[in-house]
DSSP file (Angstrom, degrees, kcal/mol; ACC not computed):
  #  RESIDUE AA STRUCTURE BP1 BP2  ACC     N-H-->O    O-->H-N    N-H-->O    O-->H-N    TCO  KAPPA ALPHA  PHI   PSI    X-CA   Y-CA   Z-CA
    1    1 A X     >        0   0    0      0, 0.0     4,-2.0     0, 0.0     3,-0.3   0.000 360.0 360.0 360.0 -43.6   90.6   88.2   92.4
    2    2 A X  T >4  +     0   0    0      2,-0.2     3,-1.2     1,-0.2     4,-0.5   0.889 360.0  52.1 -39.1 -80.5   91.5   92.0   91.5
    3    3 A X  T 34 S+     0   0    0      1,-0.3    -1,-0.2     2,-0.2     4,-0.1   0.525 116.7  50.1 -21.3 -54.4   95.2   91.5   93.8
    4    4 A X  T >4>S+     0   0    0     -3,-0.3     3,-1.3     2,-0.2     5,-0.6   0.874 111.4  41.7 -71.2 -86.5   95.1   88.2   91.0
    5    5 A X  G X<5S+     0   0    0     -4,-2.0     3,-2.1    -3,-1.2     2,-1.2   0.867 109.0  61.7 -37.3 -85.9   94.4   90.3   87.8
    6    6 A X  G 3 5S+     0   0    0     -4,-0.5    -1,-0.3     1,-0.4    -2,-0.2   0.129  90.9  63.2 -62.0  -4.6   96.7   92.9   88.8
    7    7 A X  G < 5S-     0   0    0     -3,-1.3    -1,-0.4    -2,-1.2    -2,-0.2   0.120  92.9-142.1 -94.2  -0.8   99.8   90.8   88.9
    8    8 A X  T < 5 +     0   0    0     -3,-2.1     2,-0.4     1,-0.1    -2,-0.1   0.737  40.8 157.5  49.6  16.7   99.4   90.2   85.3
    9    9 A X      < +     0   0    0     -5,-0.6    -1,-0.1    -4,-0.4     3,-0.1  -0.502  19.8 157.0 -88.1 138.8  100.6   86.4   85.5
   10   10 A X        +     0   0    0     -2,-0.4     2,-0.3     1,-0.1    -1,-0.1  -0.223  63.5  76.3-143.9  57.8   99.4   84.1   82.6
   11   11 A X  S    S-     0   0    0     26,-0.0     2,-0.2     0, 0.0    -1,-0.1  -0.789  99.2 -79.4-147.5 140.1  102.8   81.4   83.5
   12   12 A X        -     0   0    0     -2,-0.3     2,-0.6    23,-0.1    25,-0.3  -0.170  61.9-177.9 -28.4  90.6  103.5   79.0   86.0
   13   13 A X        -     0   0    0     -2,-0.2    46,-0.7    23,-0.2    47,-0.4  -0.777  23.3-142.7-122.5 116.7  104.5   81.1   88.7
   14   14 A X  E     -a   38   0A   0     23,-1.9    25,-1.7    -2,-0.6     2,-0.3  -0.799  20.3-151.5 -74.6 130.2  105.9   80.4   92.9
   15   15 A X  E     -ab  39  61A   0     45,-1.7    47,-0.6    -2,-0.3     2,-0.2  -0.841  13.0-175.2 -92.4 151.4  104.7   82.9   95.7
   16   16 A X        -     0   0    0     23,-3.6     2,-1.1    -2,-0.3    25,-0.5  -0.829  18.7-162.9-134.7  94.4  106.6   83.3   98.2
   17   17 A X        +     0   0    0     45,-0.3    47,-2.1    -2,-0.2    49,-0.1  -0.499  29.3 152.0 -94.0 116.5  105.9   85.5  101.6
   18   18 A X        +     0   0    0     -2,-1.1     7,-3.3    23,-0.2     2,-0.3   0.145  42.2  91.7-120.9  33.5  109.4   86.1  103.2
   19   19 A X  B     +C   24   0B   0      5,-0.2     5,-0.2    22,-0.1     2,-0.1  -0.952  49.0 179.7-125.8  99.3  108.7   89.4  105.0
   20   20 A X        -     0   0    0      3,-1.7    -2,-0.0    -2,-0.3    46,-0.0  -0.307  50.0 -89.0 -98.4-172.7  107.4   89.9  108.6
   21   21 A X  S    S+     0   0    0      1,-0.1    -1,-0.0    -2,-0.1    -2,-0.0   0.907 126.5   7.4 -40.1 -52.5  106.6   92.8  110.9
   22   22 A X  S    S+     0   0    0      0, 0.0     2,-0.5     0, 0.0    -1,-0.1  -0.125 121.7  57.6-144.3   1.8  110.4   92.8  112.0
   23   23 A X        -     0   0    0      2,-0.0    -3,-1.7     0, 0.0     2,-0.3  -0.989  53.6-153.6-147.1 158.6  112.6   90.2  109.7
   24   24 A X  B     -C   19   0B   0     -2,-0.5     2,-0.3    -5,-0.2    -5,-0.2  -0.966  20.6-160.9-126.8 121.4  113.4   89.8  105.8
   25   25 A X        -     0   0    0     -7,-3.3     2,-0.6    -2,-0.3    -7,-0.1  -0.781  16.3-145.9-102.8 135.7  114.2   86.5  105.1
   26   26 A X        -     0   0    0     -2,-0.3     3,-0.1     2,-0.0    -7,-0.0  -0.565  28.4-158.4-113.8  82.5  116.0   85.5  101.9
   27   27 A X        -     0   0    0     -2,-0.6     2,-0.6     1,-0.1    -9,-0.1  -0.174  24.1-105.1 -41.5 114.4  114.4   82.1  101.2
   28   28 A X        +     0   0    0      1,-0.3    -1,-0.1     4,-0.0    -2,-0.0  -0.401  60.2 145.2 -99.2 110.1  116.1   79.6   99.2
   29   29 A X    >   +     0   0    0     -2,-0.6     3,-1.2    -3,-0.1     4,-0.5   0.076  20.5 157.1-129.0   4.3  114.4   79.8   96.3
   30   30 A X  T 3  S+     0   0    0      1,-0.2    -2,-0.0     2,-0.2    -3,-0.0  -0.298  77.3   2.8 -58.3 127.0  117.4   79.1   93.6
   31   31 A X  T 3> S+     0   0    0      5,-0.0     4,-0.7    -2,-0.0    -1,-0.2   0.553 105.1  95.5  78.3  21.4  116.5   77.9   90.6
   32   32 A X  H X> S+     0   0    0     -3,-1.2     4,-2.4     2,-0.2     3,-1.4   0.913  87.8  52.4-103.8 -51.5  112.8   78.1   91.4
   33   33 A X  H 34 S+     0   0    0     -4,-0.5    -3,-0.1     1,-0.3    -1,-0.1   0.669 109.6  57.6 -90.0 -40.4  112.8   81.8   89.6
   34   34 A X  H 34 S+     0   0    0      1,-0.1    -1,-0.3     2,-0.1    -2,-0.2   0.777 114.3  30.0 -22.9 -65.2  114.5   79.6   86.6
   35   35 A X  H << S+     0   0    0     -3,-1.4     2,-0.3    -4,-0.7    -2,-0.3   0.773 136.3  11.0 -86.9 -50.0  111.7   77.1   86.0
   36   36 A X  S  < S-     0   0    0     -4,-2.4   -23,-0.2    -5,-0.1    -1,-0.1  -0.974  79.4 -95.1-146.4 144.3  108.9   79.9   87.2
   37   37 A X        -     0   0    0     -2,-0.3   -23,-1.9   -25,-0.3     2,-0.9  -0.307  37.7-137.9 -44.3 135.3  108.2   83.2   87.9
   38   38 A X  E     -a   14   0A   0    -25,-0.3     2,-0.7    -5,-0.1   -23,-0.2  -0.843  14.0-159.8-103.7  89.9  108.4   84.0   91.9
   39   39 A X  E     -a   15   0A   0    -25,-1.7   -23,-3.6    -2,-0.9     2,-0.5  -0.479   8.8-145.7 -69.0 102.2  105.6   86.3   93.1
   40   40 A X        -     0   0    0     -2,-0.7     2,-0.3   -25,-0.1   -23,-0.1  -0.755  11.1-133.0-101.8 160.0  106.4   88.1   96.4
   41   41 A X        +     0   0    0     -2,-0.5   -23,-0.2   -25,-0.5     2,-0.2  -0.578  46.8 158.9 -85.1 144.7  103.6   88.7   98.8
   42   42 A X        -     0   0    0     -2,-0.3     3,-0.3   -25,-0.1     2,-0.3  -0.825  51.9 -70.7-158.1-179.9  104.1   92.4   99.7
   43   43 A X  S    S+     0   0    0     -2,-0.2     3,-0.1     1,-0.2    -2,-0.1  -0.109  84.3 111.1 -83.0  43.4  102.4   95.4  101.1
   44   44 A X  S    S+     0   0    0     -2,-0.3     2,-0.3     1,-0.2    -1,-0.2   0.719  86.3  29.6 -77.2  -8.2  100.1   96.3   98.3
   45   45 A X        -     0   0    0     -3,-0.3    -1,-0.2     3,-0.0    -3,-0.0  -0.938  63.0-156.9-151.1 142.3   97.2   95.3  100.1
   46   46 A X  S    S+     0   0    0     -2,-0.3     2,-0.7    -3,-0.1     3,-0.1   0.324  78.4  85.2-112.0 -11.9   96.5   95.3  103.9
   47   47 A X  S >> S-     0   0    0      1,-0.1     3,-2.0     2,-0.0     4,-0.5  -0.852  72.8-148.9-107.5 112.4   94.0   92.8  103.9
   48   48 A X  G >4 S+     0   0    0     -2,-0.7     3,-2.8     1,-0.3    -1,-0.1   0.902  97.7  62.2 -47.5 -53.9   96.1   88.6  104.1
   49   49 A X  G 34 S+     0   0    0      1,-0.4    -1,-0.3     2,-0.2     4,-0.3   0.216  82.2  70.4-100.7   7.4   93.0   87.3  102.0
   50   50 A X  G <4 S+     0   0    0     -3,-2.0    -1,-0.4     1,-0.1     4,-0.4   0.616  96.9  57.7 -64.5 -31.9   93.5   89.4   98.8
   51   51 A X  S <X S+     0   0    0     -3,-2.8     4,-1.6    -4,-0.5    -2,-0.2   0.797  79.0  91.0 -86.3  -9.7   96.2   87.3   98.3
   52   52 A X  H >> S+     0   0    0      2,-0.2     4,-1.8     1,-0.2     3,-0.9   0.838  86.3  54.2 -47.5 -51.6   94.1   83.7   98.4
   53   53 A X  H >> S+     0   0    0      1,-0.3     4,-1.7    -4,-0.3     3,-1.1   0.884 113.9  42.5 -55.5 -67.6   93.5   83.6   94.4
   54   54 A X  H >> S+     0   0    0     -4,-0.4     4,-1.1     1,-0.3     3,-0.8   0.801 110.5  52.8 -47.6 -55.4   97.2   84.0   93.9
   55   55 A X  H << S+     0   0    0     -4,-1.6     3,-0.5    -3,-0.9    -1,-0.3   0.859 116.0  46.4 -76.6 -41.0   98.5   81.3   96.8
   56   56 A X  H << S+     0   0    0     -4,-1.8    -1,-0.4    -3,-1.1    -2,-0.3   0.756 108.9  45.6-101.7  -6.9   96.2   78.8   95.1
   57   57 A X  H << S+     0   0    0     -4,-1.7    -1,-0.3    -3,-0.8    -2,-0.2   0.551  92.8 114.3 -73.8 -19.4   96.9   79.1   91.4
   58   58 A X     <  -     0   0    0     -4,-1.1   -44,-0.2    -3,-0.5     3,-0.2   0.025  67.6-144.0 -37.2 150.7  100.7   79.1   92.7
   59   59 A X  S    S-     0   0    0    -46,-0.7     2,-0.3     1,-0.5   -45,-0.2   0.286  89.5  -4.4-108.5   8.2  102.5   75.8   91.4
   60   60 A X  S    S-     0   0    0    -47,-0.4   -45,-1.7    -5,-0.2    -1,-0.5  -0.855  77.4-151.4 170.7 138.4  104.4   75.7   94.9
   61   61 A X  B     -b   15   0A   0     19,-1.3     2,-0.2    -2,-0.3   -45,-0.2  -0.978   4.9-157.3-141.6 152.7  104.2   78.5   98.1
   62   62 A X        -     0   0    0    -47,-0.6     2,-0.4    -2,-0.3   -45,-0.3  -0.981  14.4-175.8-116.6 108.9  106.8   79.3  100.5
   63   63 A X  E     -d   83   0C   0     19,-3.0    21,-3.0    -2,-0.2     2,-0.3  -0.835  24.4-142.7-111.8 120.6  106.3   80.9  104.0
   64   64 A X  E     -d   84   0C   0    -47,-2.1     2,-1.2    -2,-0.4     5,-0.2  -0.742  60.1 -77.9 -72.5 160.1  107.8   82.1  106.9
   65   65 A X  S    S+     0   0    0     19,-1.1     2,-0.2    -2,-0.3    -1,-0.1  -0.292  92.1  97.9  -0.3  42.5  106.2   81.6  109.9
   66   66 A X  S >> S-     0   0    0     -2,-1.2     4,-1.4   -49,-0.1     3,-1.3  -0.645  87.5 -53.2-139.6-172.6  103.3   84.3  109.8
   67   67 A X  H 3> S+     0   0    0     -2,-0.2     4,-1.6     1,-0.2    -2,-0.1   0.650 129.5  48.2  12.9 -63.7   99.6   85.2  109.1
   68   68 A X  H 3> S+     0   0    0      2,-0.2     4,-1.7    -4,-0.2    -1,-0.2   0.682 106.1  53.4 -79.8 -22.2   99.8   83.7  105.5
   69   69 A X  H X> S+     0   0    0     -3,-1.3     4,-2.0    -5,-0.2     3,-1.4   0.966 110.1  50.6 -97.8 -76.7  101.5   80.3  106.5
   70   70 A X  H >X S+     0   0    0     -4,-1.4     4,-1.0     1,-0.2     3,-0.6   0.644 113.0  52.6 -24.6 -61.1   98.2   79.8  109.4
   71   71 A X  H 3X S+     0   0    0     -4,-1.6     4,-2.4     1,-0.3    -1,-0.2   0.863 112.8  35.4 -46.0 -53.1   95.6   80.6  106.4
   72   72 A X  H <<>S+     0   0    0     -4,-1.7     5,-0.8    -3,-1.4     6,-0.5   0.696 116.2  61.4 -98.5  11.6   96.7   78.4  104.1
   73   73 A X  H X<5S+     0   0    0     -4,-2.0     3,-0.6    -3,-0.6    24,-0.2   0.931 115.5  33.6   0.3 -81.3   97.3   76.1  107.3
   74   74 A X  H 3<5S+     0   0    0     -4,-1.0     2,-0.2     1,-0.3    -3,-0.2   0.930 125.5  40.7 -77.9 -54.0   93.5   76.3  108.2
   75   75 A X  T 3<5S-     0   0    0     -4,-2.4    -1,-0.3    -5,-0.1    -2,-0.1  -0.085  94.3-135.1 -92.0  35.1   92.2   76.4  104.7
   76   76 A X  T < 5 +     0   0    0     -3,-0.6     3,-0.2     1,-0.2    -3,-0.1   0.590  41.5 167.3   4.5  71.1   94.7   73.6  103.0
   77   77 A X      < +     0   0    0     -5,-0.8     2,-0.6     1,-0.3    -1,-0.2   0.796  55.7  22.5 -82.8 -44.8   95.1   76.0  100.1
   78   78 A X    >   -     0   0    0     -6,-0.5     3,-1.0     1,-0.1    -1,-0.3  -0.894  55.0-156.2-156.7 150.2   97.9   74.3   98.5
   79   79 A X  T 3  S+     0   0    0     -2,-0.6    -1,-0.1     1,-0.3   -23,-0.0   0.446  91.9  58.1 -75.2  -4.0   99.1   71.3   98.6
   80   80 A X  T 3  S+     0   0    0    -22,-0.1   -19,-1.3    -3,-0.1    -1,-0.3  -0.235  77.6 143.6-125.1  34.9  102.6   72.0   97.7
   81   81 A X    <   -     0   0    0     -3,-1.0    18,-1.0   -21,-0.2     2,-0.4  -0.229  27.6-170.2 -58.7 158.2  103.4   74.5  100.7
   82   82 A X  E     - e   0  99C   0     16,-0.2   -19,-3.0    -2,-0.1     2,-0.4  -0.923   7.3-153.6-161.3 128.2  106.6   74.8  102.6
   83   83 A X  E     -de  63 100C   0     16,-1.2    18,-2.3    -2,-0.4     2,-0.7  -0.937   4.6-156.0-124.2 147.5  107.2   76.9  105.9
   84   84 A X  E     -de  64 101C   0    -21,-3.0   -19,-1.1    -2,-0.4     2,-0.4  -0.901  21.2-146.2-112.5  98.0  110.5   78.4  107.0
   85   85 A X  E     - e   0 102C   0     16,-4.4    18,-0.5    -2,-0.7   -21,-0.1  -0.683  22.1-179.4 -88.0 141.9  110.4   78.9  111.0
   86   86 A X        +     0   0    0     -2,-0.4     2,-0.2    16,-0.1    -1,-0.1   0.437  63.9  49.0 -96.9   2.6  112.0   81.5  112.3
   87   87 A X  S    S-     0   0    0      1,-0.4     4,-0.1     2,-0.0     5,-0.1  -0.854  97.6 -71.8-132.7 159.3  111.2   80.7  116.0
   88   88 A X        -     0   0    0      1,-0.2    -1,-0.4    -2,-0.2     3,-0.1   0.270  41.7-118.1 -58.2-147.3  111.4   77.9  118.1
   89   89 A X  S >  S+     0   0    0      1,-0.1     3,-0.6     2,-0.1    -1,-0.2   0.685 115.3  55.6-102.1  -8.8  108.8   75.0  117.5
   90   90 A X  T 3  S+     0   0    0      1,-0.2    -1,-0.1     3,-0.0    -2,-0.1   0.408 108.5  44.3-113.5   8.5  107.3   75.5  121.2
   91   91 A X  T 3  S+     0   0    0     -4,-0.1     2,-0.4     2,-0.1    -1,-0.2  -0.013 111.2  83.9-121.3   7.9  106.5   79.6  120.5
   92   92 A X  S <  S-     0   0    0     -3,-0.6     2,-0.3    -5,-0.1     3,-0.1  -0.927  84.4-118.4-129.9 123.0  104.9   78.1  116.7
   93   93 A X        -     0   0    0     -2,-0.4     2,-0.2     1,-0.1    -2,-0.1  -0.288  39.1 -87.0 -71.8 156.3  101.6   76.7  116.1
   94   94 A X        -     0   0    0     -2,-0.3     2,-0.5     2,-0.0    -1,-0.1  -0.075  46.5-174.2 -46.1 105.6  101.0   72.9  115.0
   95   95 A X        +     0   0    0      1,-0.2     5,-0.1    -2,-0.2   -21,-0.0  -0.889  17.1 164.9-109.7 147.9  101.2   72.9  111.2
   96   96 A X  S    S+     0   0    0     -2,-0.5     4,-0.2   -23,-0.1    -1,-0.2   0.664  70.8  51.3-120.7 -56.4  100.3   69.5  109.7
   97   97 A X  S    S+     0   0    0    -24,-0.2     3,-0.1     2,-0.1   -24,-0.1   0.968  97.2  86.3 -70.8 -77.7   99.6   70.5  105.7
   98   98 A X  S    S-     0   0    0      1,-0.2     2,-0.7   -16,-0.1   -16,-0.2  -0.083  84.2-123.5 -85.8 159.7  102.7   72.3  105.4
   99   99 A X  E     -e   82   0C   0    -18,-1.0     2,-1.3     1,-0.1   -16,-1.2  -0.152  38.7-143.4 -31.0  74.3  106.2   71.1  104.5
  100  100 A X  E     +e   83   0C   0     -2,-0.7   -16,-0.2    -4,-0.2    -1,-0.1  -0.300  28.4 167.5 -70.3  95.2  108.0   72.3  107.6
  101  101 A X  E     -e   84   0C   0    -18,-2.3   -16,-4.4    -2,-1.3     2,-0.3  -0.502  31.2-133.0 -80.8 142.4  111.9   73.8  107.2
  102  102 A X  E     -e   85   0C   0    -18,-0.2   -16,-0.1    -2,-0.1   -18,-0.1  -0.831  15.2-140.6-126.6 125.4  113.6   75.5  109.7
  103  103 A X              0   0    0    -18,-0.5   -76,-0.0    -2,-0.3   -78,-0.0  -0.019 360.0 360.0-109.9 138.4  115.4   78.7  108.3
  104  104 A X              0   0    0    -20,-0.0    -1,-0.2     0, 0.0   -18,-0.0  -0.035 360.0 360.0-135.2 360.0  118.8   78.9  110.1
């Protein structure tokens, strides 16, 4: 809830995490930044689950393949998810709740 507060959003706003260990992904996210602010998830915090408050007040999240995509996976945090793999489907777990794209 701090992570929440400290982002200062009081508008309809997308997060988006498009940053792994080893890749930056540039997510196609045009026109989303138009209609609503676009929150990225970044290092400000080391701990995935500072970010829940944010992922589920989101009017839409976007994912690569990582950490954040499994969470709100497991805990069908919002219903209007979309994940971008970056690996093949047989190296990826089974995601059912989110939208699955695959980032070429």
């Amino acid at each position: 809830m701090d992570l929440f507060k400290s982002l200062d959003i009081s508008e309809p706003f997308v997060i988006a995490h498009n940053k792994g260990s080893n890749v930056l992904i540039d997510l196609p996210l045009q026109g989303k930044s138009k209609e609503a602010r676009v929150v990225y998830i970044d290092e400000r915090t080391d701990n995935p689950f500072d970010w829940l408050t944010t992922i589920e007040c989101a009017t839409e999240a976007h994912f690569i393949d990582s950490v954040f995509a499994n969470i709100v996976e497991q805990l069908a945090l919002n219903e209007n998810s979309h994940l971008y793999l970056r690996s093949a489907v047989s190296f990826t777990p089974v995601f059912q709740n989110l939208r699955v794209k695959t980032y070429a």
